[in-house]
Biopython code that builds the backbone (N, CA, C, O; Angstrom):
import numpy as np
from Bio.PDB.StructureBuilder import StructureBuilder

atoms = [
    (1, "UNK", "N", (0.831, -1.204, 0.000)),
    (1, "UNK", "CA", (0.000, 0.000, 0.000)),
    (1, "UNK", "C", (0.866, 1.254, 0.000)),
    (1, "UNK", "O", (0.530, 2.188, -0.729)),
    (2, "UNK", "N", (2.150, 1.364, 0.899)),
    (2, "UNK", "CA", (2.639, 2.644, 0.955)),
    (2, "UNK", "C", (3.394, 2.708, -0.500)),
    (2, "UNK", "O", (3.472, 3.635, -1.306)),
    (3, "UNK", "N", (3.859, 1.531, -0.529)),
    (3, "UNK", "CA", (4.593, 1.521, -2.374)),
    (3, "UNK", "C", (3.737, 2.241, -3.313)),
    (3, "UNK", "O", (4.231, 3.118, -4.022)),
    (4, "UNK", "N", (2.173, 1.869, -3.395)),
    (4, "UNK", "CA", (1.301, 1.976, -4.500)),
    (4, "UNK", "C", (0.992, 4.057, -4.343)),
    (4, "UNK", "O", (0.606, 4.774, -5.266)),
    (5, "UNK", "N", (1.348, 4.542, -2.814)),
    (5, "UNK", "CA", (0.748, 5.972, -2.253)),
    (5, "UNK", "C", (2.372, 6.781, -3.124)),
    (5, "UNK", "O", (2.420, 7.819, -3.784)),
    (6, "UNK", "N", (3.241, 6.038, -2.852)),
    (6, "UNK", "CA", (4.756, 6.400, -3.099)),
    (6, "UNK", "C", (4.666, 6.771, -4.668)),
    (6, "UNK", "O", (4.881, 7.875, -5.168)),
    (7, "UNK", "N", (4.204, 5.276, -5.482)),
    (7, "UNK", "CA", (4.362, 6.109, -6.964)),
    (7, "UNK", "C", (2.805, 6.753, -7.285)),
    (7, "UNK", "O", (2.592, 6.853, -8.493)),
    (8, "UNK", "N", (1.733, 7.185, -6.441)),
    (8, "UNK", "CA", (1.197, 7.899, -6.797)),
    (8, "UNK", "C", (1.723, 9.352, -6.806)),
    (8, "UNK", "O", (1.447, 10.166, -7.688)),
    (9, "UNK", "N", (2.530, 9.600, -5.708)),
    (9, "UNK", "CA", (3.221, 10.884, -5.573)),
    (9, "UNK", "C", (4.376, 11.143, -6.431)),
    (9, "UNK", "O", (4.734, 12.293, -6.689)),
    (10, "UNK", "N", (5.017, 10.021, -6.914)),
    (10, "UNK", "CA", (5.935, 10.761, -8.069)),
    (10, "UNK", "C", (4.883, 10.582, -9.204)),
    (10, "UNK", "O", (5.384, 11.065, -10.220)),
    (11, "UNK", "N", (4.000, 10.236, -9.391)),
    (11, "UNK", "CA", (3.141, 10.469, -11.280)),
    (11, "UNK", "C", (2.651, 11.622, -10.898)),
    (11, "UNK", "O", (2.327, 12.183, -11.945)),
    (12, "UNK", "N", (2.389, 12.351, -9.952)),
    (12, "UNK", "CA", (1.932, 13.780, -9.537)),
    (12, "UNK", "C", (2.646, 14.891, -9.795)),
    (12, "UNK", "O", (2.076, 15.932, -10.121)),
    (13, "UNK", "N", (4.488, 14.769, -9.637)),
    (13, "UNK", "CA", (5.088, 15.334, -9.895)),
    (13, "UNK", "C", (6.001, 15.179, -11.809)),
    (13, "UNK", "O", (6.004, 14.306, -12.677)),
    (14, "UNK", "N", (6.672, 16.637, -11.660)),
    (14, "UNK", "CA", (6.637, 16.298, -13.207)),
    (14, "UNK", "C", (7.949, 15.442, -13.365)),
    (14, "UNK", "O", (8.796, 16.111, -13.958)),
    (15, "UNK", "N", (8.378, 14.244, -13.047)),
    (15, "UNK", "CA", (9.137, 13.127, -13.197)),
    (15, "UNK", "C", (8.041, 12.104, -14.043)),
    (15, "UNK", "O", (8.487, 11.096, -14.591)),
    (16, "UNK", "N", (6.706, 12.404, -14.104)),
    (16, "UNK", "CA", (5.463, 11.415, -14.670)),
    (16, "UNK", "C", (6.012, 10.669, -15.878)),
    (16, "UNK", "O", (5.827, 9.452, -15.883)),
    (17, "UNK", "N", (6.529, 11.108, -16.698)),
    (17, "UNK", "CA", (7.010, 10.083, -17.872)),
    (17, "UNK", "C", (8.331, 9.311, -17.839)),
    (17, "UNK", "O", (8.281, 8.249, -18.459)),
    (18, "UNK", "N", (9.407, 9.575, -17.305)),
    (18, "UNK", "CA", (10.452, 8.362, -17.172)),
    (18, "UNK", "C", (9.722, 7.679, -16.242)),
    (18, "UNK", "O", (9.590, 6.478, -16.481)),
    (19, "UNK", "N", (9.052, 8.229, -14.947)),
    (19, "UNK", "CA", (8.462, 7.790, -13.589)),
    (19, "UNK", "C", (7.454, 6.177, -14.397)),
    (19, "UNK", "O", (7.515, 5.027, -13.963)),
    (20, "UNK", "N", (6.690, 6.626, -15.522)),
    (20, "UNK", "CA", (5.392, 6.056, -15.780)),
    (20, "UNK", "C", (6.152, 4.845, -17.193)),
    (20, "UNK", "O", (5.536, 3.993, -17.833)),
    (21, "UNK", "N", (7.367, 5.149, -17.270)),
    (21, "UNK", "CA", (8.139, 4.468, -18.304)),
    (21, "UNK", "C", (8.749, 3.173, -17.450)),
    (21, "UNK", "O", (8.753, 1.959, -17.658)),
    (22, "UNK", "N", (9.143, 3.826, -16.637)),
    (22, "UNK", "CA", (9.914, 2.513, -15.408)),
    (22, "UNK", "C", (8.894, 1.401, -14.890)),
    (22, "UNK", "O", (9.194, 0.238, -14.620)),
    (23, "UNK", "N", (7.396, 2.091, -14.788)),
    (23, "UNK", "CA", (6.743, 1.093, -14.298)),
    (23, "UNK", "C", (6.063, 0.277, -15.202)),
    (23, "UNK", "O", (5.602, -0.863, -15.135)),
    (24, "UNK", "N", (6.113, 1.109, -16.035)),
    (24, "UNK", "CA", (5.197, 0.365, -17.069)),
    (24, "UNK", "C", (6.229, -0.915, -17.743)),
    (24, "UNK", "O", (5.765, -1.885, -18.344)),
    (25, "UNK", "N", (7.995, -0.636, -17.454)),
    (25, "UNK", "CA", (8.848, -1.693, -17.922)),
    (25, "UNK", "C", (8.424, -2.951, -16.692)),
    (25, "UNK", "O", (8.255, -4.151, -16.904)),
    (26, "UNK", "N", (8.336, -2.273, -15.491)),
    (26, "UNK", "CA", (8.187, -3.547, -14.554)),
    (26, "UNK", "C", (6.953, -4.609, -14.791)),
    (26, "UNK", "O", (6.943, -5.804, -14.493)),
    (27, "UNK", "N", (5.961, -3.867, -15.385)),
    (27, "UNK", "CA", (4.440, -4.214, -15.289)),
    (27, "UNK", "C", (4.730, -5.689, -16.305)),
    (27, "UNK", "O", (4.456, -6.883, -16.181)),
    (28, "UNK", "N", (5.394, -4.892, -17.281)),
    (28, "UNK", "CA", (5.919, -5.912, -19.004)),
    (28, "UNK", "C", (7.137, -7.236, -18.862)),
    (28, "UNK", "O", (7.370, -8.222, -19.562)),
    (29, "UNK", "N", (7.712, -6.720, -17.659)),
    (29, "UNK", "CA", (8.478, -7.861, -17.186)),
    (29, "UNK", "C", (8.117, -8.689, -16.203)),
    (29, "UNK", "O", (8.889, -9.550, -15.782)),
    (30, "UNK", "N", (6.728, -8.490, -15.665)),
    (30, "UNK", "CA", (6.430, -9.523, -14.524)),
    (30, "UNK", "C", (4.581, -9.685, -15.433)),
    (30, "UNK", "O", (3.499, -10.219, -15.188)),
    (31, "UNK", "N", (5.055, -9.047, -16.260)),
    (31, "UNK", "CA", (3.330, -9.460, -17.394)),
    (31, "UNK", "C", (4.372, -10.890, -18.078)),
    (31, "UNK", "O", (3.896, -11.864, -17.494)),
    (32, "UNK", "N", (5.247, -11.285, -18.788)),
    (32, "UNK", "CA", (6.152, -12.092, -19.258)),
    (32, "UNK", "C", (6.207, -13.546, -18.678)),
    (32, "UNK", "O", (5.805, -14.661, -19.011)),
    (33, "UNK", "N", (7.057, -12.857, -17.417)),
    (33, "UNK", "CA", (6.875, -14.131, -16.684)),
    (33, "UNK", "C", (5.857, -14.961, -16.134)),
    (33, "UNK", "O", (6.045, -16.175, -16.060)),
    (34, "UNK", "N", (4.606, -14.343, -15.669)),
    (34, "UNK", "CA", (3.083, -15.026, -15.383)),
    (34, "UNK", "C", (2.937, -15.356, -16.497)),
    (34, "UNK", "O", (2.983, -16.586, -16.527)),
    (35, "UNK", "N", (2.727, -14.800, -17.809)),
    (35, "UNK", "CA", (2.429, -15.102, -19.173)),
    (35, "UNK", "C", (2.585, -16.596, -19.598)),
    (35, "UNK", "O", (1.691, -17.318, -20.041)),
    (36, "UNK", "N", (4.221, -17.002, -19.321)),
    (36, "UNK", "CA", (4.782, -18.101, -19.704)),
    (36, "UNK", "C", (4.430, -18.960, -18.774)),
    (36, "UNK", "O", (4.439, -20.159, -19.053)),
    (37, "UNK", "N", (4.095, -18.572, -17.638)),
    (37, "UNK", "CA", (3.663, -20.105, -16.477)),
    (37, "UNK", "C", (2.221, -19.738, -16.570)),
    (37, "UNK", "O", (1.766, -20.339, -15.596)),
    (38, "UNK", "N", (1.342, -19.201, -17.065)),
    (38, "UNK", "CA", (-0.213, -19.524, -17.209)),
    (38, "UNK", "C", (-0.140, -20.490, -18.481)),
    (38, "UNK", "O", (-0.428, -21.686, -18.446)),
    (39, "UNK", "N", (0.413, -19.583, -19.935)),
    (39, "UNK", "CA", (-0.312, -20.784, -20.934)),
    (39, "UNK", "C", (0.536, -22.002, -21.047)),
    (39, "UNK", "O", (0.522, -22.607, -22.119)),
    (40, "UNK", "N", (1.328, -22.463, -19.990)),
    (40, "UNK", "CA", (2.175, -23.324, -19.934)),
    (40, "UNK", "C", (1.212, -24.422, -19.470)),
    (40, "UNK", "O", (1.399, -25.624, -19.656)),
    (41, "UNK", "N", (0.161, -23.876, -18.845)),
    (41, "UNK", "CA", (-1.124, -24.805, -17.808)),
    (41, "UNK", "C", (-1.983, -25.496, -19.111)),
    (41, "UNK", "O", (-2.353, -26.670, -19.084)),
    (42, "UNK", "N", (-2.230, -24.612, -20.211)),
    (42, "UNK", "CA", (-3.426, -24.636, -21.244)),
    (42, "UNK", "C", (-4.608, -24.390, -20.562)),
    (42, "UNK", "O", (-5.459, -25.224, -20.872)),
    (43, "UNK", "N", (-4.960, -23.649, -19.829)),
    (43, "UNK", "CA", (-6.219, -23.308, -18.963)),
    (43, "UNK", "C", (-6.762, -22.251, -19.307)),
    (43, "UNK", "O", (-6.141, -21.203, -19.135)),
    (44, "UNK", "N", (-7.842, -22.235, -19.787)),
    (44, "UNK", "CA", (-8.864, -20.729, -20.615)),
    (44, "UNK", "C", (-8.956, -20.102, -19.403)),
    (44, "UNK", "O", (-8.492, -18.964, -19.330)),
    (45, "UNK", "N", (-9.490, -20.631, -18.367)),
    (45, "UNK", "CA", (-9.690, -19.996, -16.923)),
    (45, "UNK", "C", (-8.716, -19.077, -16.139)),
    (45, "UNK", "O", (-9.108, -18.297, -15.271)),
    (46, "UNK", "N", (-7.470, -19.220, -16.490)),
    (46, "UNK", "CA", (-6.090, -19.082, -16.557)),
    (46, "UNK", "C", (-5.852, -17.763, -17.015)),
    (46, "UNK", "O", (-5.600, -16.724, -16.405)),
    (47, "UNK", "N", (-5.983, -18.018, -18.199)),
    (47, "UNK", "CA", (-5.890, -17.181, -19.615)),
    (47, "UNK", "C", (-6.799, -15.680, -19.424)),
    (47, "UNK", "O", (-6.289, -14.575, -19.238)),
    (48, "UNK", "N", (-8.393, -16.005, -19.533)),
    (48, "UNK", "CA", (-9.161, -14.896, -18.644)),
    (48, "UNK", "C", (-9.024, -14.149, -17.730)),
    (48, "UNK", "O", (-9.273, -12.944, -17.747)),
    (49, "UNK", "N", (-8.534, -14.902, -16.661)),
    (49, "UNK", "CA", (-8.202, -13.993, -15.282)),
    (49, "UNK", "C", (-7.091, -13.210, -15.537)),
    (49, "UNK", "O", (-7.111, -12.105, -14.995)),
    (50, "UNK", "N", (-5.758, -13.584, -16.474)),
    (50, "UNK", "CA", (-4.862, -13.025, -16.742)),
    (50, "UNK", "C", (-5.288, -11.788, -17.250)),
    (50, "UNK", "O", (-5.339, -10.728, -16.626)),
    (51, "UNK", "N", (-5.573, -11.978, -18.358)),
    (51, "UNK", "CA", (-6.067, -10.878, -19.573)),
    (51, "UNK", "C", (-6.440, -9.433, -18.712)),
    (51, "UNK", "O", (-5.944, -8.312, -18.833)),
    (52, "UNK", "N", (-7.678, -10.002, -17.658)),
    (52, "UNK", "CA", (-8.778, -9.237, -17.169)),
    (52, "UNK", "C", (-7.321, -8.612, -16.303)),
    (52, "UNK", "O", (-7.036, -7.466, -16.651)),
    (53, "UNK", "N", (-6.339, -9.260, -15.179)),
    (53, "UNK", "CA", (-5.795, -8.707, -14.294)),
    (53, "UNK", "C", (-4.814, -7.608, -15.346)),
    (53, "UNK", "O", (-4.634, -6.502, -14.836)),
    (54, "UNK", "N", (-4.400, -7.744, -16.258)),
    (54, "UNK", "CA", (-3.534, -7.148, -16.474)),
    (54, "UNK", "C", (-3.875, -5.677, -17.652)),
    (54, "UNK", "O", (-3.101, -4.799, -18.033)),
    (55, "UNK", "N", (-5.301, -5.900, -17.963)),
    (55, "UNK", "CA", (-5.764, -4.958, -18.573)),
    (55, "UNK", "C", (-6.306, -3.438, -17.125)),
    (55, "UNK", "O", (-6.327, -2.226, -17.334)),
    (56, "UNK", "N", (-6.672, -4.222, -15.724)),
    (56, "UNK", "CA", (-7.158, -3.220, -14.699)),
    (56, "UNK", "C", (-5.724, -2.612, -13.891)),
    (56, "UNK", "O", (-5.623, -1.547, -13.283)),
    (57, "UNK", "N", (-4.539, -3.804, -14.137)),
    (57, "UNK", "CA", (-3.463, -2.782, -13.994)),
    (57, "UNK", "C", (-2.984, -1.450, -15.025)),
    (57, "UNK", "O", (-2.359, -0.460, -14.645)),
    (58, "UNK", "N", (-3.459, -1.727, -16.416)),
    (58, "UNK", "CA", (-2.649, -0.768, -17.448)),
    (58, "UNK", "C", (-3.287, 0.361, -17.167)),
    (58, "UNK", "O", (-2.696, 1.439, -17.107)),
    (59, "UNK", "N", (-5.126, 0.159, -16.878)),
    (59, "UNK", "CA", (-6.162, 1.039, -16.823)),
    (59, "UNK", "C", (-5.590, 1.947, -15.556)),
    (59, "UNK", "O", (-5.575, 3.178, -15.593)),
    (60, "UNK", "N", (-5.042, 1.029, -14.241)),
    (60, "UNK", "CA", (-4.766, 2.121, -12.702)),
    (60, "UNK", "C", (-3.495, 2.426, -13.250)),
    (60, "UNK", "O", (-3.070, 3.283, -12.475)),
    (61, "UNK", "N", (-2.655, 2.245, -14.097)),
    (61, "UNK", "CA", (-1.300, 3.077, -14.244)),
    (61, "UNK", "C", (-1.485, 4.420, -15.043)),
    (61, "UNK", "O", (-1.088, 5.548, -14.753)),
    (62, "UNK", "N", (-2.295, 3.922, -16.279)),
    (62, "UNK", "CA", (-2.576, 5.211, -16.714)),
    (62, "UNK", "C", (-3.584, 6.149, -16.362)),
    (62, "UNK", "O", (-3.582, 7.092, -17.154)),
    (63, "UNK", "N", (-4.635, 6.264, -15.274)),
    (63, "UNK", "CA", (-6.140, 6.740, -15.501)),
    (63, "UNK", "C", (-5.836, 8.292, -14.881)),
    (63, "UNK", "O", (-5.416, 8.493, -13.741)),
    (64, "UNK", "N", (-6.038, 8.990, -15.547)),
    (64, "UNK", "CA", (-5.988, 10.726, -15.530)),
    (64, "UNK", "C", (-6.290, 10.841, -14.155)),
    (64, "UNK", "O", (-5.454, 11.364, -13.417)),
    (65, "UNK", "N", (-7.643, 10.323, -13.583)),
    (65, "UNK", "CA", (-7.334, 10.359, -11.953)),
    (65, "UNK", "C", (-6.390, 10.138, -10.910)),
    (65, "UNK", "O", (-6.153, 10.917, -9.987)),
    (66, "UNK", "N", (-5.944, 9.193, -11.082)),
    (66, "UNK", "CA", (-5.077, 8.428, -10.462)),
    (66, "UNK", "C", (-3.770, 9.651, -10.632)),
    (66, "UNK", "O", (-3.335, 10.213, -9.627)),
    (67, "UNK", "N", (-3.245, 9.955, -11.992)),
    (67, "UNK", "CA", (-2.439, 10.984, -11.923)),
    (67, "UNK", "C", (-2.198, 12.382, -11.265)),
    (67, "UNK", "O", (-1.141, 12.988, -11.088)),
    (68, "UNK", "N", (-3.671, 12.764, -10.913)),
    (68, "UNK", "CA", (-3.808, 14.170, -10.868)),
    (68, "UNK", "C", (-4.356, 13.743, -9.153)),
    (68, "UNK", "O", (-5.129, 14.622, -8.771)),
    (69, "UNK", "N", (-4.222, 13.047, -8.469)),
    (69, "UNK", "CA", (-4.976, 12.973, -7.006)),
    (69, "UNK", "C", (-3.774, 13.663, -6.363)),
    (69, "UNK", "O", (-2.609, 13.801, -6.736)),
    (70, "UNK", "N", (-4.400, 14.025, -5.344)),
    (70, "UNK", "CA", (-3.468, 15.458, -3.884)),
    (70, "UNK", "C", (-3.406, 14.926, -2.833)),
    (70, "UNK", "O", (-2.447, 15.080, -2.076)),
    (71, "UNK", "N", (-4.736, 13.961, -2.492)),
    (71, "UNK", "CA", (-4.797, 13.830, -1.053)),
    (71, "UNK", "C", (-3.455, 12.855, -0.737)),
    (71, "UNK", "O", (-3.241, 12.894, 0.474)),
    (72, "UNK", "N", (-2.896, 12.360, -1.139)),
    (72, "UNK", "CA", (-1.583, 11.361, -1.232)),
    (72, "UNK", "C", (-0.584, 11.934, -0.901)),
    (72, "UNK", "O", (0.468, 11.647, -0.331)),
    (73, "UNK", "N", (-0.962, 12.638, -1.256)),
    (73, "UNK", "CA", (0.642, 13.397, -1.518)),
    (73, "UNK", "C", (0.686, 14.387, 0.197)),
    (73, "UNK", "O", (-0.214, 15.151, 0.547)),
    (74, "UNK", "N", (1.928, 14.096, 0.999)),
    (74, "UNK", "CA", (2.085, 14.649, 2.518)),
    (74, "UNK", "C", (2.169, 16.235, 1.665)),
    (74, "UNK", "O", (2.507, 16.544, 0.522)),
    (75, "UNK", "N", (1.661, 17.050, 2.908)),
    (75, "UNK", "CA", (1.613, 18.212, 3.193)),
    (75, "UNK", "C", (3.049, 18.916, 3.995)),
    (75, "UNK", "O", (3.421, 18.301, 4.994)),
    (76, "UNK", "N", (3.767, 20.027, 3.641)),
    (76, "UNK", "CA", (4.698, 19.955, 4.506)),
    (76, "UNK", "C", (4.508, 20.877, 5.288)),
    (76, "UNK", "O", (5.270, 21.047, 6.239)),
]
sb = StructureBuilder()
sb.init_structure("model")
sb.init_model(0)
sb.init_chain("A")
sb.init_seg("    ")
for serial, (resi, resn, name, xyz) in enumerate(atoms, 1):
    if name == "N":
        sb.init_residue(resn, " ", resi, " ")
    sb.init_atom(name, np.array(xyz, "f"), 0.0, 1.0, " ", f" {name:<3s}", serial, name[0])
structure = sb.get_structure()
């Protein structure tokens, strides 16, 4: 949770595009590895849940809200 409050506060600041480049490399390198041990199963059930999980991560990395929120971010 404090990880997920942490890079909400740097996509807030203007670091947002290397910031949103780095994660989006992590997202693609641990999207890879689940990738290869789901259809390794042959399981549609598998396959679905994947799809679905990794389309509601791309949606919370990029969503204009998520970028532009304050309350996260400490007050000094």
């Amino acid at each position: 949770m404090s990880c997920w409050t942490t890079t909400r506060c740097r996509i807030s600041t203007s670091k947002f595009v290397p910031e949103f480049m780095h994660i989006s490399q992590q997202v693609t390198n641990l999207w890879r590895q689940v990738t290869v041990r789901f259809y390794k199963q042959k399981n549609l059930t598998f396959k679905v849940t994947h799809l679905v999980l990794y389309c509601s991560m791309v949606s919370a990395l990029i969503s204009p809200k998520e970028a532009i929120r304050t309350d996260t971010i400490p007050t000094v």
